[in-house]
Each structure stands twice: as C-alpha cells, then as structure tokens.
mmCIF file of the N, C-alpha and C atoms, coordinates in Angstrom:
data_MODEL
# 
_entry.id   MODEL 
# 
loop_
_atom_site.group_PDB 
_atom_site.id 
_atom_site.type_symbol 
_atom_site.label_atom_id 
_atom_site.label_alt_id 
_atom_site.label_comp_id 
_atom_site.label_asym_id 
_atom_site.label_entity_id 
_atom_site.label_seq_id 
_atom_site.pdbx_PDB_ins_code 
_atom_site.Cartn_x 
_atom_site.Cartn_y 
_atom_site.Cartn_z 
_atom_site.occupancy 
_atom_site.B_iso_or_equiv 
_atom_site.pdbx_formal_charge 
_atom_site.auth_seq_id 
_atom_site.auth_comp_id 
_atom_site.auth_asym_id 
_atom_site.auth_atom_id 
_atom_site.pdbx_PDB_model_num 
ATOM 1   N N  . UNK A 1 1  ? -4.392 25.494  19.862  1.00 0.00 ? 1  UNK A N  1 
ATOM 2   C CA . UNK A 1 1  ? -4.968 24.161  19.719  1.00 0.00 ? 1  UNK A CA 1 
ATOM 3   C C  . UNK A 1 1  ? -3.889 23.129  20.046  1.00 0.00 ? 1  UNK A C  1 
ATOM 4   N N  . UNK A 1 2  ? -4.010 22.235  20.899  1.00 0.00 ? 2  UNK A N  1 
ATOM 5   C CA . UNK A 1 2  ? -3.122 21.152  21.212  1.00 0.00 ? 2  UNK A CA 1 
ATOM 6   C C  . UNK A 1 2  ? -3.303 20.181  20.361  1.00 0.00 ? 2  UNK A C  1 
ATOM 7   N N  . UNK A 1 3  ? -2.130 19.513  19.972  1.00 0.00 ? 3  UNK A N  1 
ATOM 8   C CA . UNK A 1 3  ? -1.687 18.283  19.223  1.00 0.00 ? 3  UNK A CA 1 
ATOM 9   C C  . UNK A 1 3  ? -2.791 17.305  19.762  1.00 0.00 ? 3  UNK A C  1 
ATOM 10  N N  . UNK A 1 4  ? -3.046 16.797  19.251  1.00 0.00 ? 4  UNK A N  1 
ATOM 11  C CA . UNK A 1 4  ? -3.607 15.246  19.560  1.00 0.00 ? 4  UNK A CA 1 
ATOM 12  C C  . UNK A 1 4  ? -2.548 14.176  19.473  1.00 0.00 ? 4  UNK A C  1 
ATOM 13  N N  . UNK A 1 5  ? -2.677 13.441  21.117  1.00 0.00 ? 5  UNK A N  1 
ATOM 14  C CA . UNK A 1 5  ? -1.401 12.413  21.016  1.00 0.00 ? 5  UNK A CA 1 
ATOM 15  C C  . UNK A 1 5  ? -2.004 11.030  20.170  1.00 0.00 ? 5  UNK A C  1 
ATOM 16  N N  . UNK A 1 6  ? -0.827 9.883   19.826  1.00 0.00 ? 6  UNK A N  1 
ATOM 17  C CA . UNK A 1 6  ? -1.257 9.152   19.392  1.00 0.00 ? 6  UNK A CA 1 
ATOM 18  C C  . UNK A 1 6  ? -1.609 7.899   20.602  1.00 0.00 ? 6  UNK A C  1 
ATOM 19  N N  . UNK A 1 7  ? -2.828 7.381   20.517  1.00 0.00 ? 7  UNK A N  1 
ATOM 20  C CA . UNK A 1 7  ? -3.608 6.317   21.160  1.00 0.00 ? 7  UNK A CA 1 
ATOM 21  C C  . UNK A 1 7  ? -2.351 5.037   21.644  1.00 0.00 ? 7  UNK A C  1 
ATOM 22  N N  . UNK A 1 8  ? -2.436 4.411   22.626  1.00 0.00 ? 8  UNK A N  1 
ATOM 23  C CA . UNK A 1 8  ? -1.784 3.511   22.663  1.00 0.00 ? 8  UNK A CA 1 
ATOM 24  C C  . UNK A 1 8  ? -1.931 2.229   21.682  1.00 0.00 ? 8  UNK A C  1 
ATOM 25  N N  . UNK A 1 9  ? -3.797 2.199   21.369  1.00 0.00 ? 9  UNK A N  1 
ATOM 26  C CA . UNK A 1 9  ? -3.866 1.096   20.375  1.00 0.00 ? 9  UNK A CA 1 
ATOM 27  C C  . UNK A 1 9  ? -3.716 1.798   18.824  1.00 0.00 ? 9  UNK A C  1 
ATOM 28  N N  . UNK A 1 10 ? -3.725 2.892   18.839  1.00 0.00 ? 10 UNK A N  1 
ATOM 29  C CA . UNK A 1 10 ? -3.370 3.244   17.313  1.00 0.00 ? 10 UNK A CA 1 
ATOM 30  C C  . UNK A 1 10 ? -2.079 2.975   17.450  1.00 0.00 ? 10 UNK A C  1 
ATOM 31  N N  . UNK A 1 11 ? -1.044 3.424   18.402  1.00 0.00 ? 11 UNK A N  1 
ATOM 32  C CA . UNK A 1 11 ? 0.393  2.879   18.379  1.00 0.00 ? 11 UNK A CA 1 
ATOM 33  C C  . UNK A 1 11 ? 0.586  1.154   17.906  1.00 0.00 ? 11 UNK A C  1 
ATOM 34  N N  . UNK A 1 12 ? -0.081 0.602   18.693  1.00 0.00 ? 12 UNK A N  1 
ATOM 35  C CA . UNK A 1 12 ? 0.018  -0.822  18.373  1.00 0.00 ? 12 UNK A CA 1 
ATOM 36  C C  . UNK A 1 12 ? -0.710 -1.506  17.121  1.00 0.00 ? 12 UNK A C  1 
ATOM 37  N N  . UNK A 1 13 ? -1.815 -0.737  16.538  1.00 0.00 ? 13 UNK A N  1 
ATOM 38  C CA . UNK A 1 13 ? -2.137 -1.335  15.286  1.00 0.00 ? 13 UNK A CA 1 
ATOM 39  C C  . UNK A 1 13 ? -1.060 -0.610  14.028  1.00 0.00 ? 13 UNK A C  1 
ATOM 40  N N  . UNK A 1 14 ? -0.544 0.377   14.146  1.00 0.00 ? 14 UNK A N  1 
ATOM 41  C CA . UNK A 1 14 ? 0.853  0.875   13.387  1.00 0.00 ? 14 UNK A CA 1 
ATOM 42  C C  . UNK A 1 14 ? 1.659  -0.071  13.766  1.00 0.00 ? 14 UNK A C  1 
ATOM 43  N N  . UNK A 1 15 ? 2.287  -0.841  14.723  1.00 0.00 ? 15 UNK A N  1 
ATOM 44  C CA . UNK A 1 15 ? 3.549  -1.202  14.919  1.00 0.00 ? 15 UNK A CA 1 
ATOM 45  C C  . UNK A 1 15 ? 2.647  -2.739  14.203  1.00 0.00 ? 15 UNK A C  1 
ATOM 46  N N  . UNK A 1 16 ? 2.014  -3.564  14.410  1.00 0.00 ? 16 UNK A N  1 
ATOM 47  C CA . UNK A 1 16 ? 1.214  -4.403  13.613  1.00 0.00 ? 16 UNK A CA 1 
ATOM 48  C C  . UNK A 1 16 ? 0.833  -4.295  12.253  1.00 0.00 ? 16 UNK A C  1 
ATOM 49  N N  . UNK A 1 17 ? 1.154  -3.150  11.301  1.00 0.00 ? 17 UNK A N  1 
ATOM 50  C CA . UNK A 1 17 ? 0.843  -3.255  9.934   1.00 0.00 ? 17 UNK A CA 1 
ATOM 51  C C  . UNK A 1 17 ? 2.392  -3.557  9.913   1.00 0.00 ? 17 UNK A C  1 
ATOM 52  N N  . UNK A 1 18 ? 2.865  -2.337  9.892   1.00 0.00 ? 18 UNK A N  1 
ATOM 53  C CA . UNK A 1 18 ? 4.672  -2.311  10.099  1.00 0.00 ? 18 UNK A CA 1 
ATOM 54  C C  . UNK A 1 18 ? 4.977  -3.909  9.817   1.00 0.00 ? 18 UNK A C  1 
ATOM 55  N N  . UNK A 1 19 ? 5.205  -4.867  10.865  1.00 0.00 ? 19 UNK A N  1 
ATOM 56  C CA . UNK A 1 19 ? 5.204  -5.396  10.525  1.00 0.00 ? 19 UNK A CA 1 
ATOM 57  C C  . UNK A 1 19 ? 5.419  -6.752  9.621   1.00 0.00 ? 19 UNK A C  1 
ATOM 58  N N  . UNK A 1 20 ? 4.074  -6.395  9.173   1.00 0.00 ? 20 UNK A N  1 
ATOM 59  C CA . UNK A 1 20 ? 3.757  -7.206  8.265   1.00 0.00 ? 20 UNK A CA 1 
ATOM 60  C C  . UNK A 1 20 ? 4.919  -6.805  6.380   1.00 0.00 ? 20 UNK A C  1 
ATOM 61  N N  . UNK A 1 21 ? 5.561  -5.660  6.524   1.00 0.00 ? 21 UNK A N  1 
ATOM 62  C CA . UNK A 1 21 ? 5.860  -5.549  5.369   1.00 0.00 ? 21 UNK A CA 1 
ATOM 63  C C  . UNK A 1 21 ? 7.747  -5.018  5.367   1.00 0.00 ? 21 UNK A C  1 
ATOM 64  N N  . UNK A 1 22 ? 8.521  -5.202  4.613   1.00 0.00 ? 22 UNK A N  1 
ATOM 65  C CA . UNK A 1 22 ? 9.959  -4.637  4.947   1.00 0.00 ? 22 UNK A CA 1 
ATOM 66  C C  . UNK A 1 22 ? 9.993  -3.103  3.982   1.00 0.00 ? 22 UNK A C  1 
ATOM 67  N N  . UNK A 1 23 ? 10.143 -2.362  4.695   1.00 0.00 ? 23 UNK A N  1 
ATOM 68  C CA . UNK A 1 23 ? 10.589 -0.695  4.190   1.00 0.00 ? 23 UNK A CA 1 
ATOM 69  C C  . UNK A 1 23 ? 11.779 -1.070  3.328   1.00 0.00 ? 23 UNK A C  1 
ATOM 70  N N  . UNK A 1 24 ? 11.985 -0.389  2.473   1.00 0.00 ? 24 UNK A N  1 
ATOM 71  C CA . UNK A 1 24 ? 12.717 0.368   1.127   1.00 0.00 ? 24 UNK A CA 1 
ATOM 72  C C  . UNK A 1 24 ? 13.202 1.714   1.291   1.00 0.00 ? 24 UNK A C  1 
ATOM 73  N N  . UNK A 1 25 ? 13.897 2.286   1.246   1.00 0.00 ? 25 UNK A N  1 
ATOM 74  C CA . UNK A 1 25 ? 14.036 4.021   1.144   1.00 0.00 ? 25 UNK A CA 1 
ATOM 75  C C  . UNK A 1 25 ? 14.834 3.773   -0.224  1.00 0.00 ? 25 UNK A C  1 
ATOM 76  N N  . UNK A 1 26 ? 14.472 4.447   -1.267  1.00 0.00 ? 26 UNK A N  1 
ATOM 77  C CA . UNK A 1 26 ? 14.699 4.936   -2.709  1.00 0.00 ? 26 UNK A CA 1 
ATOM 78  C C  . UNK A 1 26 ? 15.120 6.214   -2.751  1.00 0.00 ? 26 UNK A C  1 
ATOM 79  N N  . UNK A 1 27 ? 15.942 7.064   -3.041  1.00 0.00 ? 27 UNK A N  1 
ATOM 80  C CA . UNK A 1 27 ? 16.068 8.285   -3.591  1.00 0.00 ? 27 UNK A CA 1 
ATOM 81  C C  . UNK A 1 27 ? 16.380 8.558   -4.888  1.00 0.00 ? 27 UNK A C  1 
ATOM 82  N N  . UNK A 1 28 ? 15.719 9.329   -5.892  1.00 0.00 ? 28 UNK A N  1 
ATOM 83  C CA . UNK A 1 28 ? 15.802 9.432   -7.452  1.00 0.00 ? 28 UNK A CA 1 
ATOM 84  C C  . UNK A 1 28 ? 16.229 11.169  -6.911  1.00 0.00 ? 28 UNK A C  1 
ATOM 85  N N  . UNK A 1 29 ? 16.816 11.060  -8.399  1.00 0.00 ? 29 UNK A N  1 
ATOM 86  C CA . UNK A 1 29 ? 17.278 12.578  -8.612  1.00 0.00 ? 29 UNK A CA 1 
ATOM 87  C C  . UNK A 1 29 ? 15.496 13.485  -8.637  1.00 0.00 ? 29 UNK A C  1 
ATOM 88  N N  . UNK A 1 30 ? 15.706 14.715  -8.677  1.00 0.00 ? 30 UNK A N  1 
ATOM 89  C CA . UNK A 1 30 ? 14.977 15.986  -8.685  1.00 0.00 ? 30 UNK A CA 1 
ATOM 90  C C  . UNK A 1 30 ? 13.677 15.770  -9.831  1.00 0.00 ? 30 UNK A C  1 
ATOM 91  N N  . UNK A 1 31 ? 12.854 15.409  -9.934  1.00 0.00 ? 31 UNK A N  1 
ATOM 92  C CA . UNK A 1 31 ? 11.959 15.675  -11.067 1.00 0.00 ? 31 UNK A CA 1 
ATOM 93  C C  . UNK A 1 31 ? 11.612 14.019  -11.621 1.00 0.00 ? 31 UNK A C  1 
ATOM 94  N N  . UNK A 1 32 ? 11.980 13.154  -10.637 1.00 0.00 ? 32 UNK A N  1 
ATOM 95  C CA . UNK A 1 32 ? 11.991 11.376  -11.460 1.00 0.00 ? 32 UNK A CA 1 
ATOM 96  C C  . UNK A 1 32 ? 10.348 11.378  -11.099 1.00 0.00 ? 32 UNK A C  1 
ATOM 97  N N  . UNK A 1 33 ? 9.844  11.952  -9.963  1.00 0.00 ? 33 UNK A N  1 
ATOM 98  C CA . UNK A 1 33 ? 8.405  11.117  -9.891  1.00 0.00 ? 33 UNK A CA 1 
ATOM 99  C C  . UNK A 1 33 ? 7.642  12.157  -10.691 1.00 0.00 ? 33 UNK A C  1 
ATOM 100 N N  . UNK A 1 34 ? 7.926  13.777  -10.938 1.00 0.00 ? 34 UNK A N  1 
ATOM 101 C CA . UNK A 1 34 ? 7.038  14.134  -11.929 1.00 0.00 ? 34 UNK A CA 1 
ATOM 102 C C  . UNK A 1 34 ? 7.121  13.131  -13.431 1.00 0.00 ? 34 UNK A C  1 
ATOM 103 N N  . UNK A 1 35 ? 8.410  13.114  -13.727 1.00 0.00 ? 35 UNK A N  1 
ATOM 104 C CA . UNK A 1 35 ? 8.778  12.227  -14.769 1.00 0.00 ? 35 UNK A CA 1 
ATOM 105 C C  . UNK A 1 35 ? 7.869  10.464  -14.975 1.00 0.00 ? 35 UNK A C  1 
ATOM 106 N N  . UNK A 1 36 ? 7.325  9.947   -14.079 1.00 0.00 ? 36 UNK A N  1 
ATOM 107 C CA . UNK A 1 36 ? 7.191  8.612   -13.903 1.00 0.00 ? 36 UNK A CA 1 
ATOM 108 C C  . UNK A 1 36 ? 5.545  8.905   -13.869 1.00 0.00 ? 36 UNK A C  1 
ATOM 109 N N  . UNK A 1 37 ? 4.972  10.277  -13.501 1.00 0.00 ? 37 UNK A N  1 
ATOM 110 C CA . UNK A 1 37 ? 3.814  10.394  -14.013 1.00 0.00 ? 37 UNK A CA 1 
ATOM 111 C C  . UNK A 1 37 ? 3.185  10.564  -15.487 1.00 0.00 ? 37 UNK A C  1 
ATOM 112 N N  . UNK A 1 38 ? 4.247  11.268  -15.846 1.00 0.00 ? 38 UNK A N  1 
ATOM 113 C CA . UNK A 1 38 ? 4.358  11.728  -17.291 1.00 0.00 ? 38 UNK A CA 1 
ATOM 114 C C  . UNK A 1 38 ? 4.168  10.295  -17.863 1.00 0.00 ? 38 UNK A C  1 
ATOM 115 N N  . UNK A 1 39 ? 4.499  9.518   -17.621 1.00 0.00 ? 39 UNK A N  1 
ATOM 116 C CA . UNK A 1 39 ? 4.528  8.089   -18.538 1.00 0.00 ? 39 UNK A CA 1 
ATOM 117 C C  . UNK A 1 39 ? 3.555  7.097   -17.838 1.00 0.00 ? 39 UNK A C  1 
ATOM 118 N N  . UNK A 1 40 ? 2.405  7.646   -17.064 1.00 0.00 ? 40 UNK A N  1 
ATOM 119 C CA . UNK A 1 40 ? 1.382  6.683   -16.791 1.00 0.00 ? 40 UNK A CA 1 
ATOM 120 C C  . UNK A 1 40 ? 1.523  6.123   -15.642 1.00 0.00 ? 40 UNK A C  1 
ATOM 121 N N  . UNK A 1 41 ? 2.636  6.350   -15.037 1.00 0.00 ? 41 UNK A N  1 
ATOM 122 C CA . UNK A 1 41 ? 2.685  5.867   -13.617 1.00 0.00 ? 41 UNK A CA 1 
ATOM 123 C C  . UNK A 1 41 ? 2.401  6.345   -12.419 1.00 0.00 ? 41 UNK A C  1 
ATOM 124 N N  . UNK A 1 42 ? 0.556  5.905   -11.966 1.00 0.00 ? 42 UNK A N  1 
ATOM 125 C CA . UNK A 1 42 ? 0.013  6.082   -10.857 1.00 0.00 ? 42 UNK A CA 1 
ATOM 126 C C  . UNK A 1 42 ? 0.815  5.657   -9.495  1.00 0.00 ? 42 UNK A C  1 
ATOM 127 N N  . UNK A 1 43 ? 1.094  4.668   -9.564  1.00 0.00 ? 43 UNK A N  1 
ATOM 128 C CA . UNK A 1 43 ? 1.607  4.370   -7.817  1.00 0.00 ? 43 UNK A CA 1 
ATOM 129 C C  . UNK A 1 43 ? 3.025  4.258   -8.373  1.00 0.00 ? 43 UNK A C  1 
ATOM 130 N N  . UNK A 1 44 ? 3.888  4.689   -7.904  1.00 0.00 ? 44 UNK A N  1 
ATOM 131 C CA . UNK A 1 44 ? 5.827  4.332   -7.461  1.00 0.00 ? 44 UNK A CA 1 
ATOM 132 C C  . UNK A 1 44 ? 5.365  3.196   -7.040  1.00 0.00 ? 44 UNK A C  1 
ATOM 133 N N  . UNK A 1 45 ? 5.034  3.103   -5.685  1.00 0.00 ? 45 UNK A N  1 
ATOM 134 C CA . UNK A 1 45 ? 5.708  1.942   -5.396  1.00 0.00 ? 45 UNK A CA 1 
ATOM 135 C C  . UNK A 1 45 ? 4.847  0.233   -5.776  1.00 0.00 ? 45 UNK A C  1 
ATOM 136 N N  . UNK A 1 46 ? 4.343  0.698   -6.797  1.00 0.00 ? 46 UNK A N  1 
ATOM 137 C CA . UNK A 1 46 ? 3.259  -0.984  -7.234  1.00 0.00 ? 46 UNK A CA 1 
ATOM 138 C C  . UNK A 1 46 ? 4.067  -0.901  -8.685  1.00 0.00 ? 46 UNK A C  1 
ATOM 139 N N  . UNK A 1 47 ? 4.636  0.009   -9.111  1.00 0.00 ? 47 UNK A N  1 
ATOM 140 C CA . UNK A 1 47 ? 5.531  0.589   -10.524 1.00 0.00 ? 47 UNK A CA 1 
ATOM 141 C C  . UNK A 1 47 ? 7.311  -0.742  -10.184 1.00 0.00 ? 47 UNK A C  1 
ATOM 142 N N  . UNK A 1 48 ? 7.694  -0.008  -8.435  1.00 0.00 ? 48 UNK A N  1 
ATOM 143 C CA . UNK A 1 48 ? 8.969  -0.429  -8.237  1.00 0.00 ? 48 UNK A CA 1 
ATOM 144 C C  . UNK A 1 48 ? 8.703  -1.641  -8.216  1.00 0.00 ? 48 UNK A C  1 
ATOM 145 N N  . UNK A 1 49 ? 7.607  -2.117  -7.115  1.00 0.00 ? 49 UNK A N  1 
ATOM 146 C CA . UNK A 1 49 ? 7.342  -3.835  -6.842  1.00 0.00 ? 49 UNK A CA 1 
ATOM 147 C C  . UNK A 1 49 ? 7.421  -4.673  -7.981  1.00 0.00 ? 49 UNK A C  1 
ATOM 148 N N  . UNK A 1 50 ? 7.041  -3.698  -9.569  1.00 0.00 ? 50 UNK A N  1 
ATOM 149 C CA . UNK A 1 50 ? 6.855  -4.900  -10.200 1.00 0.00 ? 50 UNK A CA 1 
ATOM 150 C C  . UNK A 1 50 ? 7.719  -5.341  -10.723 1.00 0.00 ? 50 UNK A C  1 
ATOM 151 N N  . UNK A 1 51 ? 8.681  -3.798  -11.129 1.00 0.00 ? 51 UNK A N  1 
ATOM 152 C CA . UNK A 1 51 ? 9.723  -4.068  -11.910 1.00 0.00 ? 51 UNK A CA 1 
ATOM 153 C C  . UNK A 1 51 ? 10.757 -5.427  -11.039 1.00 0.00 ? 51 UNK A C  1 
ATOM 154 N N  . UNK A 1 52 ? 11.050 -5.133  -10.052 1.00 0.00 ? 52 UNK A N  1 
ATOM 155 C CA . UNK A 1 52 ? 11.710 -5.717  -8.715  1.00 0.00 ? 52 UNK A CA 1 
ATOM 156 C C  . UNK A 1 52 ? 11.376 -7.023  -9.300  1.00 0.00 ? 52 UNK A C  1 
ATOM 157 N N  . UNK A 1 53 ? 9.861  -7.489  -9.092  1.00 0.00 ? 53 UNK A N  1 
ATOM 158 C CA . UNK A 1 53 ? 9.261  -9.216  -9.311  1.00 0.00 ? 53 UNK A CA 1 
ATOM 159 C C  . UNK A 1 53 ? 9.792  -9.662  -10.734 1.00 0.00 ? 53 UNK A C  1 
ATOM 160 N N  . UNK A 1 54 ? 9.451  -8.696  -11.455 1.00 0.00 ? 54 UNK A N  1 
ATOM 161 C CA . UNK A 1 54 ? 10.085 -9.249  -12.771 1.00 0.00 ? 54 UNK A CA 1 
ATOM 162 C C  . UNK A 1 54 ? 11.401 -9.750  -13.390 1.00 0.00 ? 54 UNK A C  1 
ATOM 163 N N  . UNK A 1 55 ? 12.242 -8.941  -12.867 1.00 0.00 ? 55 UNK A N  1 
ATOM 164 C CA . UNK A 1 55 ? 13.776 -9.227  -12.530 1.00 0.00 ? 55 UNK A CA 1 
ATOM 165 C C  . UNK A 1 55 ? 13.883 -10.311 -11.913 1.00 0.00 ? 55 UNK A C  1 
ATOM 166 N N  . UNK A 1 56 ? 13.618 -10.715 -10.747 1.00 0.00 ? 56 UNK A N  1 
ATOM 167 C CA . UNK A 1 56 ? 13.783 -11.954 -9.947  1.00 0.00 ? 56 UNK A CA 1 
ATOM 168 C C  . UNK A 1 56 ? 12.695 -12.998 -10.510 1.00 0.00 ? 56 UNK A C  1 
ATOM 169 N N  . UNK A 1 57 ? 12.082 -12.635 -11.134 1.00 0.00 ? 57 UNK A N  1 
ATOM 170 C CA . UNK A 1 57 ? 11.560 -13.574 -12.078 1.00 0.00 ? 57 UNK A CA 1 
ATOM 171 C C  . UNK A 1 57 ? 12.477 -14.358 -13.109 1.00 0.00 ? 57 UNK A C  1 
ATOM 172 N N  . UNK A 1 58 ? 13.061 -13.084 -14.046 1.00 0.00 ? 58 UNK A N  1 
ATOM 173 C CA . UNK A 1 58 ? 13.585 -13.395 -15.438 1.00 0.00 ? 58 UNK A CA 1 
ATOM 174 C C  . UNK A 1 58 ? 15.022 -14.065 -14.720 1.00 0.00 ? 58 UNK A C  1 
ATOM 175 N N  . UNK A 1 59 ? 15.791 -13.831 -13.392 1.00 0.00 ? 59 UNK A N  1 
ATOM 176 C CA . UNK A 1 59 ? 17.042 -14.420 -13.059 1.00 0.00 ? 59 UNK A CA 1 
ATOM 177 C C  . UNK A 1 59 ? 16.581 -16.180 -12.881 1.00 0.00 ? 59 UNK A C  1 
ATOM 178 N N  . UNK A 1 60 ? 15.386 -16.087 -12.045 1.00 0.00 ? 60 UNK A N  1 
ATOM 179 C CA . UNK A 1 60 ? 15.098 -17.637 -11.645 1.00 0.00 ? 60 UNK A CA 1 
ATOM 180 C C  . UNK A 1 60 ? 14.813 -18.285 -12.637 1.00 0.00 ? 60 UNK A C  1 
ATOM 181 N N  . UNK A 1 61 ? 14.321 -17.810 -13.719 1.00 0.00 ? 61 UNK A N  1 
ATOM 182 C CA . UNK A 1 61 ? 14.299 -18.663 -14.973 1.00 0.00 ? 61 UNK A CA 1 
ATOM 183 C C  . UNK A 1 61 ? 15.214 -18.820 -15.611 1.00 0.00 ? 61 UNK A C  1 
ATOM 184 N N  . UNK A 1 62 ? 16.458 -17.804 -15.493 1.00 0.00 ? 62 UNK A N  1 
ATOM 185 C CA . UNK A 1 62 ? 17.753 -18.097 -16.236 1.00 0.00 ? 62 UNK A CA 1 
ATOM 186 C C  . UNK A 1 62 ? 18.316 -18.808 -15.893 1.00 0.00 ? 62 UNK A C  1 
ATOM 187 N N  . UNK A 1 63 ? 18.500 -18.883 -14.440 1.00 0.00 ? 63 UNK A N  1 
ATOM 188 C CA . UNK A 1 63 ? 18.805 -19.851 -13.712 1.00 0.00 ? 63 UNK A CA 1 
ATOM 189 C C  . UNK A 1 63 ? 18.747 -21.470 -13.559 1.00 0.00 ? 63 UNK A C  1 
ATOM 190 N N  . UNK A 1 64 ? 17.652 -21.806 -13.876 1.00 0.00 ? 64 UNK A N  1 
ATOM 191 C CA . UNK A 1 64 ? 16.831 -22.608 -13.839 1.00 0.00 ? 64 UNK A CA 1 
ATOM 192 C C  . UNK A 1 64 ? 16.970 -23.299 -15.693 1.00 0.00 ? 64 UNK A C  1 
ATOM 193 N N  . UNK A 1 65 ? 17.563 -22.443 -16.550 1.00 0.00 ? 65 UNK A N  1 
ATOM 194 C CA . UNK A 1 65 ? 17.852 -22.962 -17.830 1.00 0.00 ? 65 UNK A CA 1 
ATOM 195 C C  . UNK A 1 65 ? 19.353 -23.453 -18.006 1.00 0.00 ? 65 UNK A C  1 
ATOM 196 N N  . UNK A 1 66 ? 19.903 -22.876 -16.994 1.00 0.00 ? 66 UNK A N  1 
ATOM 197 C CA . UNK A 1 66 ? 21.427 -23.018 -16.576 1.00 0.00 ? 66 UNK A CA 1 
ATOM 198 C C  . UNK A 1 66 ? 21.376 -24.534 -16.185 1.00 0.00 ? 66 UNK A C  1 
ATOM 199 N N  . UNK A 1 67 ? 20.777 -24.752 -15.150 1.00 0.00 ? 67 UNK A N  1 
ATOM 200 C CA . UNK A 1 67 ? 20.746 -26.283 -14.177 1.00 0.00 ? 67 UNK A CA 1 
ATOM 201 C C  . UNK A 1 67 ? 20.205 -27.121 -15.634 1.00 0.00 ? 67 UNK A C  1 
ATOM 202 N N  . UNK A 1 68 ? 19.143 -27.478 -15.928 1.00 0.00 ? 68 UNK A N  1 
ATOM 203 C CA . UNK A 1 68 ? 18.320 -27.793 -17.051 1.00 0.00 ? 68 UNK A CA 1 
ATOM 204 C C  . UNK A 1 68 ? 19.760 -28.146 -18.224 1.00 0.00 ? 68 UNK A C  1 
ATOM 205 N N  . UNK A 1 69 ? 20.464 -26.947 -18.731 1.00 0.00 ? 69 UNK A N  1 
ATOM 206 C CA . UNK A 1 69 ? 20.842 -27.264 -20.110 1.00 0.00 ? 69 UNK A CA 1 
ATOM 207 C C  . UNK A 1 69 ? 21.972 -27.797 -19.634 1.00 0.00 ? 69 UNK A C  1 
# 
C-alpha cells in the first residue's frame, strides 16, 4: 500500500494554522504526564497555558503595586 502524499493545500492550510500560534517544546522527567492525570489533568497544554497566564498575571500586578506604592 503506498503512502498517501500530503496535498499542496493541506500543506498550506498546516503552514496557516502554524502560524497563527508559537510552539513550546517541554520535556518532564519519565511518568510527569501519567502523574498530571492522576490529579485531574485532562489537557497539558490548557494545564501549562494557564499556569504560564497566571504567573504573568500575579508579576504585572506586583508590578504595578511597585509603580503605585
């Protein structure tokens, strides 16, 4: 059975999501994403995004109490 190549417009609607978003590469030790299920965590990466927002959240407000006080 031969491969199926990829389409020129499937190439170009991939290079068009792409994109739209910046890649991350993460590596955790051996057993972190069984571990991160164990505690309720469906998606990694809506888990990483948030923690990420929250942090740059809690700095801009520290920040922002810095200028202020």
């Amino acid at each position: 059975m031969a491969k199926k190549e990829t389409s020129d417009a499937q190439k170009k609607a991939m290079k068009k999501y792409d994109s739209k978003y910046d890649t991350i590469s993460i590596r955790f030790d051996k057993g972190t994403i069984d571990l991160l299920h164990e505690h309720g965590v469906d998606s990694i990466n809506a888990y990483v995004k948030k923690l990420v927002e929250a942090d740059m959240l809690k700095k801009k407000e520290s920040s922002e109490e810095k200028t202020e006080g």
